[in-house]
N, C-alpha and C positions, 0 to 999 in steps of 0.2 A: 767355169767362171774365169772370166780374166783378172787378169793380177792392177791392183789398183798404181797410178804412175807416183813415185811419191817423191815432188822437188826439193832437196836439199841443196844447203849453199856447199861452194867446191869450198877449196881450200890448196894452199900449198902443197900439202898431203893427198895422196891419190886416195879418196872412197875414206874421208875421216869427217863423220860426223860432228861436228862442234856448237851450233849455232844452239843457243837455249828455246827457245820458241821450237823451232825444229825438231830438237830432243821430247817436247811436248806428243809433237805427232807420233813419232818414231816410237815411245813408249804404246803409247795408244792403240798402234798398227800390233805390232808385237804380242802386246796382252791379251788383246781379243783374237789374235790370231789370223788374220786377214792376211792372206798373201800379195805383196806388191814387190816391185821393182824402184830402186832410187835412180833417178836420175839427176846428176850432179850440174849445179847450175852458177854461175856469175852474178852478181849483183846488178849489172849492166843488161843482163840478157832477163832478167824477171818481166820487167813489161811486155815486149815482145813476144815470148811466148807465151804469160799470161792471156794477153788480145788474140794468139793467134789461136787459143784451145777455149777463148770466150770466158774464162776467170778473173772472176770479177776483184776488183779491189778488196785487201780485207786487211787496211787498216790507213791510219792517215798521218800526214806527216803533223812537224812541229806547229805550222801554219795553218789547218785541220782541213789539208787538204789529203782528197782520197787519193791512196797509194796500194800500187801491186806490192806481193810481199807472198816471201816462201814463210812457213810452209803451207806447200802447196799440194793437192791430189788431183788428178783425173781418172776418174774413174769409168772405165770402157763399157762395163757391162751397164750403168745408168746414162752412159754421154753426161756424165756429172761432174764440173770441174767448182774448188771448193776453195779458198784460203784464208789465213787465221786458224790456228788450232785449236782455239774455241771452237769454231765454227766448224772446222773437219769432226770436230768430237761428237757434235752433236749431229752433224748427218750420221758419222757410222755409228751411233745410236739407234737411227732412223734406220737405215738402208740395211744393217745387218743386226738384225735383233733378236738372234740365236746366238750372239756372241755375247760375252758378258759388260754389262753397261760399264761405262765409265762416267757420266752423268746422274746427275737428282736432283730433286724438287730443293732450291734452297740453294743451289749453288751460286747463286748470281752474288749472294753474300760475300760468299771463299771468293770468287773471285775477284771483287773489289781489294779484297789481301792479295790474291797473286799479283797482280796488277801494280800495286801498292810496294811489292817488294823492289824492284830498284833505288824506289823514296825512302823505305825502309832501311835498307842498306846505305846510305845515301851516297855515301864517299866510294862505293865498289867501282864505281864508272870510272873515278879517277884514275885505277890500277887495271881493271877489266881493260877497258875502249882502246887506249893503247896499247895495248899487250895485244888486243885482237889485230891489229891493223902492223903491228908490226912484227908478230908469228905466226900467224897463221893465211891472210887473204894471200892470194895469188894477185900477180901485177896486174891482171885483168879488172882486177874487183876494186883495189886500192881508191885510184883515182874517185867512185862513186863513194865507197865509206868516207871515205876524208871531207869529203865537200860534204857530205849531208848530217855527218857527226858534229862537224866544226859548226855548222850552221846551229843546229840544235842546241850543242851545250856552249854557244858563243862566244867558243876561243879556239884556238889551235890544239890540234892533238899534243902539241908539246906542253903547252901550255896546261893542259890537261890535268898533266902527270904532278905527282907530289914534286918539288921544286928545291927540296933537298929534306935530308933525313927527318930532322927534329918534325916536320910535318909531316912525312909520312906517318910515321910512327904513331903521330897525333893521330893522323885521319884512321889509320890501322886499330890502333888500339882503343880509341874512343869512338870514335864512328860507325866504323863496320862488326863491332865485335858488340856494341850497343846493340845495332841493326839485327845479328845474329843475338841476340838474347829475347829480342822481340819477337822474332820467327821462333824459336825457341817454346815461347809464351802461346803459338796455338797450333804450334806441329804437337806438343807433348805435355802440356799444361805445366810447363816447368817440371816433366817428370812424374805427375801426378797421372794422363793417362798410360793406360799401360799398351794400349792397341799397338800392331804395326803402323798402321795406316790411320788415315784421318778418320774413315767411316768404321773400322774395322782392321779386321785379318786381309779384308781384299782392295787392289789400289782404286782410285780414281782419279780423277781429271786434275784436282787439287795436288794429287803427290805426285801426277807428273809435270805440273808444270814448278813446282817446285823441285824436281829432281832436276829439272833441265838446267833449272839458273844451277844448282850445283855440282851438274856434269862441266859446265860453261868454266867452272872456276879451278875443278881438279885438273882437269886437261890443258887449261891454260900457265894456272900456276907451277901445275907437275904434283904427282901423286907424293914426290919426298919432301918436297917441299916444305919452308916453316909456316909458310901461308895456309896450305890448305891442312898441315896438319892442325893449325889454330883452330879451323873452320868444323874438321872432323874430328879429331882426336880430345882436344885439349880445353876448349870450350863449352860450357855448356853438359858437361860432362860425359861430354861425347857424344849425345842424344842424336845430333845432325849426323854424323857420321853414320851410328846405326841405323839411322831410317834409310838414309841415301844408299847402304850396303843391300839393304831387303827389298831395291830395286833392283840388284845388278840380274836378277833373270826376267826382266824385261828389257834388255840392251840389245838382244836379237832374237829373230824373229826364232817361233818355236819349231823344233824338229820336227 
């Protein structure tokens, strides 16, 4: 069988996975065990090769126009090329059904909550988007982030950012730690269930795309950090942090 091709955005960093959506597939690939190869790609460079392996659009911009976008698969042994991590999840549902699902009946609920989680967070963009654009793209990518970010959230990346302390603080402690108490409310019912996992002992599609928004923020903010220990440690009574830990053997792929 050939090894599935699996697009990731590059980064500053040689072979360092960052992108959340991304991490969606990457857990996904891992879990069920599917052998593929990453290939590391530019922001700039997505269309073009999307068109030139026939990958169709899989998702649309601010203006709800259709847009190429990693993460992306081609898969050799079907000539299947796939994007949206939704959508990749639920072909290797399809395509390899010896491996263990990651999908079920009823999901489309959970993922109006995943979906929902950036709105939920509401203020993470403010701290996330520039943090992304100014640690981690390479000068390749920049120029595309900035123009289609700025576009979106209609102001400048600078502009963006909290504007001095007494606001961050606000947006920090009231906004996003808000946000996080609501995620909170159906990762663990405040506590009440006791499972790892949404369904269970075993992940699904739902813990990885929320594992993804919170690999997005540890790697960004930094693991010592006082941000992301708010997010894991300290908040919530930790809960986010445990779940997000009884992912970490799905971060690569299995021996």
């Amino acid at each position: 069988m050939s090894k599935i091709i699996f697009f990731d955005l590059a980064s500053k960093k040689p072979e360092w996975p960052w992108g959340p959506n991304n991490w969606r597939t990457r857990y996904t690939l891992n879990y069920k065990g599917i052998p593929y190869d990453t290939e590391w790609i530019e922001f700039p460079d997505i269309a073009p090769k999307s068109k030139a392996l026939g990958i169709p659009p899989g998702e649309t911009d601010h203006l709800g126009n259709p847009q190429y976008c990693v993460p992306a698969i081609w898969d050799p042994t079907t000539q299947t090329g796939i994007s949206n991590s939704y959508e990749i999840a639920k072909y290797l549902d399809r395509a390899y059904p010896n491996t263990p699902p990651v999908m079920f009946d009823g999901i489309d609920e959970w993922y109006d909550k995943i979906v929902a989680i950036p709105r939920t967070v509401k203020s993470m963009a403010r701290f996330i988007v520039p943090l992304s654009y100014d640690e981690v793209l390479s000068e390749a990518s920049k120029p595309y982030f900035k123009k289609t970010r700025e576009e979106a959230f209609g102001c400048t990346l600078d502009e963006l950012k909290p504007q001095n302390e007494e606001e961050r603080k606000r947006l920090w402690e009231v906004d996003v730690k808000g946000g996080f108490e609501a995620i909170d409310e159906w990762v663990s019912d405040r506590g009440k269930r006791q499972s790892t996992f949404f369904r269970g002992e075993e992940p699904c599609y739902v813990d990885f795309a929320l594992g993804g928004y919170l690999m997005w923020f540890k790697l960004l903010f930094g693991e010592e950090s006082e941000m992301w220990k708010d997010i894991s440690e300290r908040w919530n009574e930790g809960r986010i942090g445990k779940f997000f830990k009884s992912l970490e053997k799905y971060e690569k792929p299995r021996e």
